[in-house]
C-alpha positions as CSV (number, residue, x, y, z in Angstrom):
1,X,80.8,145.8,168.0
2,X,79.5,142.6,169.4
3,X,76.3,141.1,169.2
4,X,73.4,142.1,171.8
5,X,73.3,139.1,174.6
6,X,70.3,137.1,174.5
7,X,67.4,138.1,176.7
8,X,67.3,134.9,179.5
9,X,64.4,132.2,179.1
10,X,61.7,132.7,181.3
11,X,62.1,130.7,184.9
12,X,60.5,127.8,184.7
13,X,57.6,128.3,187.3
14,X,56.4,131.6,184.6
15,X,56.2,129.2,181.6
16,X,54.4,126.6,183.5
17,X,51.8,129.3,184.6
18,X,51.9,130.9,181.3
19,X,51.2,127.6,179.1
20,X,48.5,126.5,182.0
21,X,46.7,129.8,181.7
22,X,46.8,129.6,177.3
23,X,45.3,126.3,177.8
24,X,42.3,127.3,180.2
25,X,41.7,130.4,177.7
26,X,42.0,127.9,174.6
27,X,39.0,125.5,176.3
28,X,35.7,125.7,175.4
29,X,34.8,126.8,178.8
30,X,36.6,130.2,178.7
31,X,34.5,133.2,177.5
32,X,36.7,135.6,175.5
33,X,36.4,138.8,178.2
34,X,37.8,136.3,180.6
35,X,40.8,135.0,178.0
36,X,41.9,138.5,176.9
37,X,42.0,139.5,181.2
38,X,43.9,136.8,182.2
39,X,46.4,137.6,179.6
40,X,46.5,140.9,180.6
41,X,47.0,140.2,184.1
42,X,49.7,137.8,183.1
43,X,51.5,140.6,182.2
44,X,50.6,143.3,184.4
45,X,52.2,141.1,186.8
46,X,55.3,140.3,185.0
47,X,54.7,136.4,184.3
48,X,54.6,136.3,180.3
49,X,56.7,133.8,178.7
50,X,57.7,133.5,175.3
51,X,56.9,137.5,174.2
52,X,57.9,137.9,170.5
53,X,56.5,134.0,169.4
54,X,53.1,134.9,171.4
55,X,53.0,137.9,169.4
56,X,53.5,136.2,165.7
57,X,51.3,133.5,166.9
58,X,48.5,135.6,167.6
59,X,48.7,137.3,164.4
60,X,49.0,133.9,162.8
61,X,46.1,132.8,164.6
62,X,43.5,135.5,163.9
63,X,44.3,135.2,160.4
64,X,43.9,131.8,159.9
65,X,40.4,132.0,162.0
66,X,39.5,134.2,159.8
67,X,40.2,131.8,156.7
68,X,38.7,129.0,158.3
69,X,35.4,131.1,159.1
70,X,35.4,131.5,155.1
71,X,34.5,127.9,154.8
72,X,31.1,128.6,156.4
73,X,29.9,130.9,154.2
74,X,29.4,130.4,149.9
75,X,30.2,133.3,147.5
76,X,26.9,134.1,147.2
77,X,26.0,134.7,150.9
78,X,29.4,136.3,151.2
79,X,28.4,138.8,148.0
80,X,25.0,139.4,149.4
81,X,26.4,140.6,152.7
82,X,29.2,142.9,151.4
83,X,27.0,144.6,148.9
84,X,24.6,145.1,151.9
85,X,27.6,146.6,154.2
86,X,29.2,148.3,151.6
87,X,27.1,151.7,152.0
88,X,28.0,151.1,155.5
89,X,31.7,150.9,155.4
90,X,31.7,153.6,153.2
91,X,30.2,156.3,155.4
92,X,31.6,155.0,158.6
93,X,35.1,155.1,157.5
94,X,35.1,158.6,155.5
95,X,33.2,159.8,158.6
96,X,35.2,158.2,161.1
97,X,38.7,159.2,159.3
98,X,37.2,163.2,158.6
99,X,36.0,163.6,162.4
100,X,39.2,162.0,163.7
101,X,41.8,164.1,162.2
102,X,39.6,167.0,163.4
103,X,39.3,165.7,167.2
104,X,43.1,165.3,166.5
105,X,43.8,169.1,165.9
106,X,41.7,170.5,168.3
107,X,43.1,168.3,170.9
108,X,46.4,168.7,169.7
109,X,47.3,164.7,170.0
110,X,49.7,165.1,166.9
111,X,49.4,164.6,163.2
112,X,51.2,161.6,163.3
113,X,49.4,160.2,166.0
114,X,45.7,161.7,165.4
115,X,46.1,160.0,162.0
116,X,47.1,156.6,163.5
117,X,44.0,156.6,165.9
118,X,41.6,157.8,163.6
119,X,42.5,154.6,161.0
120,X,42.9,152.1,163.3
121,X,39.4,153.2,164.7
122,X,37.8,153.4,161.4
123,X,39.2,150.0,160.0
124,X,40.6,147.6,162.4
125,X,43.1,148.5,165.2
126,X,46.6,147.2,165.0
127,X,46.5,146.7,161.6
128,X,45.3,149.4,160.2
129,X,48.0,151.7,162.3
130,X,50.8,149.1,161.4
131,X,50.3,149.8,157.4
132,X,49.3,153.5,157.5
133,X,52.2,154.0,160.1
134,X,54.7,152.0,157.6
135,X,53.2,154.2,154.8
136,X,54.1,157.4,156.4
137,X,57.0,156.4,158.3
138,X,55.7,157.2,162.0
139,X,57.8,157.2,164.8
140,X,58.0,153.7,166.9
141,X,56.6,156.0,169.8
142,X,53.6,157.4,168.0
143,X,52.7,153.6,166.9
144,X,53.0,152.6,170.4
145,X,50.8,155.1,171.8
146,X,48.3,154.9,169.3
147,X,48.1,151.3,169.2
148,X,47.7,151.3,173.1
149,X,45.0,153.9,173.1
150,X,43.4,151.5,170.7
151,X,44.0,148.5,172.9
152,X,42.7,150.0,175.8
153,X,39.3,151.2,174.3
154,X,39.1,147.6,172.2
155,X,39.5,145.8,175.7
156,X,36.4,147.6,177.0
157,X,34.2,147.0,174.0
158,X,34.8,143.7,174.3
159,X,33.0,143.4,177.5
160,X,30.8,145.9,177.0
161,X,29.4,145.7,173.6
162,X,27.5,142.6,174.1
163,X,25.8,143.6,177.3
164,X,24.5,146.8,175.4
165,X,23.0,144.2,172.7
166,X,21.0,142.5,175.0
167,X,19.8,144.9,176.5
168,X,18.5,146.6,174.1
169,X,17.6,143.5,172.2
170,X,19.7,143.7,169.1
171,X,19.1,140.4,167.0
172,X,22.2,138.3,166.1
173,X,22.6,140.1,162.7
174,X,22.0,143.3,163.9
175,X,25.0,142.8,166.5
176,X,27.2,141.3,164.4
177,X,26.7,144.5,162.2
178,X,27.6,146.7,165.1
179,X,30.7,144.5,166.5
180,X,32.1,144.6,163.2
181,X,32.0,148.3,162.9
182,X,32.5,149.6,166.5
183,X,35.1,147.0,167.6
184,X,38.6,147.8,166.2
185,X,40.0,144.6,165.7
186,X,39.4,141.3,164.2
187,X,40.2,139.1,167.1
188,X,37.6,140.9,169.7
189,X,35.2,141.2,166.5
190,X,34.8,137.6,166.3
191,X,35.2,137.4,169.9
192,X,32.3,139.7,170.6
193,X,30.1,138.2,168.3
194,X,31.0,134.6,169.8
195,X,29.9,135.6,173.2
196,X,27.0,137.1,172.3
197,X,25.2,134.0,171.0
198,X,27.2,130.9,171.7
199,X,25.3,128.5,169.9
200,X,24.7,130.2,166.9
201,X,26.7,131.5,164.5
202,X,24.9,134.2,162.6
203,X,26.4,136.8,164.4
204,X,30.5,136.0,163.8
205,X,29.5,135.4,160.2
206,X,28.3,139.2,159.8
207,X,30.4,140.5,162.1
208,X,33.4,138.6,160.3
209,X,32.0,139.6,156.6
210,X,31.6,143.4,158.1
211,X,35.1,143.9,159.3
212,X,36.6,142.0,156.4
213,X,34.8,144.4,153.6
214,X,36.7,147.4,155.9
215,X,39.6,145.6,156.4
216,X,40.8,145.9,152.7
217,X,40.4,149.6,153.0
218,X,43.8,149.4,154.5
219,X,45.3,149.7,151.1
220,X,44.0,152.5,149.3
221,X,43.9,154.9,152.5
222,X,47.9,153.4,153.1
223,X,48.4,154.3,149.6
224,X,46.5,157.8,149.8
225,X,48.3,158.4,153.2
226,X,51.8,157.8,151.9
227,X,51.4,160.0,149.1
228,X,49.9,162.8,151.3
229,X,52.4,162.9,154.1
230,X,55.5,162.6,151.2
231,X,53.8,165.2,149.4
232,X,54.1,167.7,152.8
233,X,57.3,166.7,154.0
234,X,58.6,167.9,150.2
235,X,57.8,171.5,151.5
236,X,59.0,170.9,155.2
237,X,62.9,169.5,155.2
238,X,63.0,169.0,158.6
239,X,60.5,166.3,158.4
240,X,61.4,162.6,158.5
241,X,61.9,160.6,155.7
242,X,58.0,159.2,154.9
243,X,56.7,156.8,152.2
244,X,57.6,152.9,153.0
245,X,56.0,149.8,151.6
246,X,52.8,148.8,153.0
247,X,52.1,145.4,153.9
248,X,48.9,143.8,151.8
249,X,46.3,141.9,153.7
250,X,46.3,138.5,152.1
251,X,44.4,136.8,154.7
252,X,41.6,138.8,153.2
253,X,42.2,136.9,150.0
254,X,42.1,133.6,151.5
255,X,39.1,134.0,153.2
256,X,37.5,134.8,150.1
257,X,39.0,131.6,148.3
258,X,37.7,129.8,151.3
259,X,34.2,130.8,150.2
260,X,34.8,129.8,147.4
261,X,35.8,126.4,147.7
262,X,32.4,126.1,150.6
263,X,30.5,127.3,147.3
264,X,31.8,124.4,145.1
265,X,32.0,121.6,147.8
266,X,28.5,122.4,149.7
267,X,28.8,119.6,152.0
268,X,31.3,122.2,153.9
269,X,28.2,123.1,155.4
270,X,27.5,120.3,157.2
271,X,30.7,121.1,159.0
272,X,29.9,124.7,160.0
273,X,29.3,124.5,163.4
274,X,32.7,122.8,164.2
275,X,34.7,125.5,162.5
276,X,32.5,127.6,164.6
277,X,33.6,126.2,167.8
278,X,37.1,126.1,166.6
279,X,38.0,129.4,165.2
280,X,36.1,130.8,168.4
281,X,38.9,128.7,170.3
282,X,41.5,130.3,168.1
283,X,40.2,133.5,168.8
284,X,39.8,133.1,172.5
285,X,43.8,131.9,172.4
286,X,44.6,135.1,170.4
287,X,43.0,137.3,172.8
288,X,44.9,135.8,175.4
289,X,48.1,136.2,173.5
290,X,47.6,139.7,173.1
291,X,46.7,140.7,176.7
292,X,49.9,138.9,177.5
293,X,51.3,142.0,175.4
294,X,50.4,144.5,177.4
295,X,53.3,145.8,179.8
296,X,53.5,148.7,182.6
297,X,55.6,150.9,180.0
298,X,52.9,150.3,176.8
299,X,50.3,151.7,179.5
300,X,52.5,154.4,180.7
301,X,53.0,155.5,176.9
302,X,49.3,156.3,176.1
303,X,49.7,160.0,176.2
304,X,45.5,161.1,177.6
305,X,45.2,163.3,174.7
306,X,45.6,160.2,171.9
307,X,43.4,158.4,174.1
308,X,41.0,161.0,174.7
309,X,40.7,161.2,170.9
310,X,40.3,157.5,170.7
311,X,37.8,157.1,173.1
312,X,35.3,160.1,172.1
313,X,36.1,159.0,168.7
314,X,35.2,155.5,169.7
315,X,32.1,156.7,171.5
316,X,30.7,158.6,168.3
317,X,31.2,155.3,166.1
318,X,29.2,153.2,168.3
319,X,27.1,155.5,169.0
320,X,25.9,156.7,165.2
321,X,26.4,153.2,164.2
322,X,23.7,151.6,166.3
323,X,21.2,154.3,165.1
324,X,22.5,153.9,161.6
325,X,22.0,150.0,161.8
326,X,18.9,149.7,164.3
327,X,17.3,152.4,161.3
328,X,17.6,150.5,158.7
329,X,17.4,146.6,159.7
């Protein structure tokens, strides 16, 4: 059999549009609602260019924000805020993970799939359902509809979660406490917490320390979810074969080392509010990016009862979240 024919370049008038609009949502005059719409509407109306390099580069790019944002903050700040989130992250993921898989049975979304949307809710989106779903071998289609359901919900508390901040008057810290939980992802974490200060950066560092100490829960509950769904599917032999590698989230590490190195060279800090401004840019471009990889069939494929469970899952995060954090700050 002969190879598969390449898919043809995009005409030339689409790239031109598409590299025009990733510049205006790269400036420092785009907000980062308005980057991650115009992607999507790129796509929506068919005039995406370059699909599968957007899609690595927007993974590349949120990690390496996310490393650069390390540099702003020393080892002991960065200890001082995880010990102070760790109670945090704690309950909301045990919570979040226990009440999804039961809003997954009694809507009957699937076990694959109500296990996919209750971890990529309780630790951060797309990632979080890329290594549990590796772990467990999941079908392609029950990754794609629970990372759409995800997408979906994440694209609304982008826009929304800062206009429920101000008004009801939640400090920068306090925020960034609350974007970091109830926001799935990193990218609209730290575009969240951008937007809803501009000039100051206390709320992207918490919000960026917050989601970071939950992000390297992917591991273990990858780990524990492999072993679980192998452990069934030894009494069931019609079920697929389960238990893959998991990939480890480094970027986590060099975040950390990035601390590190602020810690021993403290004139890093005089520099803080231009990595500010530029891993929001890279933020705001990896936003774009991945509205532009939204298609008609992705939205099609979000069966109502996955998103259903996402979104009143989503709703009681937020929700108990706020309380939890408005309590005790």
């Amino acid at each position: 059999m002969g190879e598969a024919p390449p898919k043809p370049a995009a005409p030339p008038w689409k790239t031109a549009i598409f590299l025009a609009c990733a510049l205006a949502a790269a400036g420092p005059w785009c907000r980062t609602d308005v980057a991650l719409l115009s992607g999507m509407l790129l796509a929506l109306l068919g005039w995406t260019a370059f699909p599968a390099h957007s899609k690595a580069l927007s993974k590349w790019l949120i990690q390496a924000c996310v490393v650069l944002l390390g540099l702003r903050i020393d080892l002991s700040q960065l200890l001082h805020a995880a010990g102070d989130g760790l109670g945090l992250a704690i309950g909301t993921i045990v919570g979040t993970l226990a009440m999804g898989l039961l809003l997954g049975a009694l809507l009957r979304s699937g076990r694959d799939v109500s296990l996919l949307v209750s971890s990529g809710t309780a630790i951060c989106g797309g990632s979080a359902i890329a290594a549990v779903g590796s772990a467990i071998g999941a079908a392609p289609t029950a990754m794609a509809v629970s990372t759409g359901a995800v997408f979906v919900l994440n694209a609304i508390g982008l826009w929304t979660l800062p206009q429920i901040g101000h008004a009801l008057g939640l400090t920068d810290a306090q925020f960034g406490a609350w974007a970091g939980v109830a926001l799935h992802d990193i990218a609209s974490v730290g575009g969240a917490a951008k937007a809803y200060h501009p000039g100051d950066g206390t709320a992207l560092e918490i919000a960026t320390v917050v989601k970071l100490v939950r992000v390297v829960w992917i591991f273990p509950i990858a780990l524990a979810a492999g072993w679980w769904w192998a452990r069934t599917a030894k009494a069931d032999p019609a079920a697929p074969g389960r238990g893959s590698r998991q990939p480890f989230p480094w970027f986590i590490l060099g975040f950390v080392g990035a601390s590190g190195l602020r810690t021993m060279i403290p004139a890093l800090g005089d520099w803080a509010g231009s990595i500010a401004q530029i891993s929001g840019v890279g933020f705001q471009l990896a936003l774009f990016l991945i509205g532009a990889g939204l298609s008609v069939r992705a939205l099609r494929e979000v069966g109502w009862r996955a998103l259903a469970q996402a979104a009143v899952l989503w709703v009681i995060v937020a929700a108990t979240s706020l309380l939890a954090i408005r309590w005790t700050t």
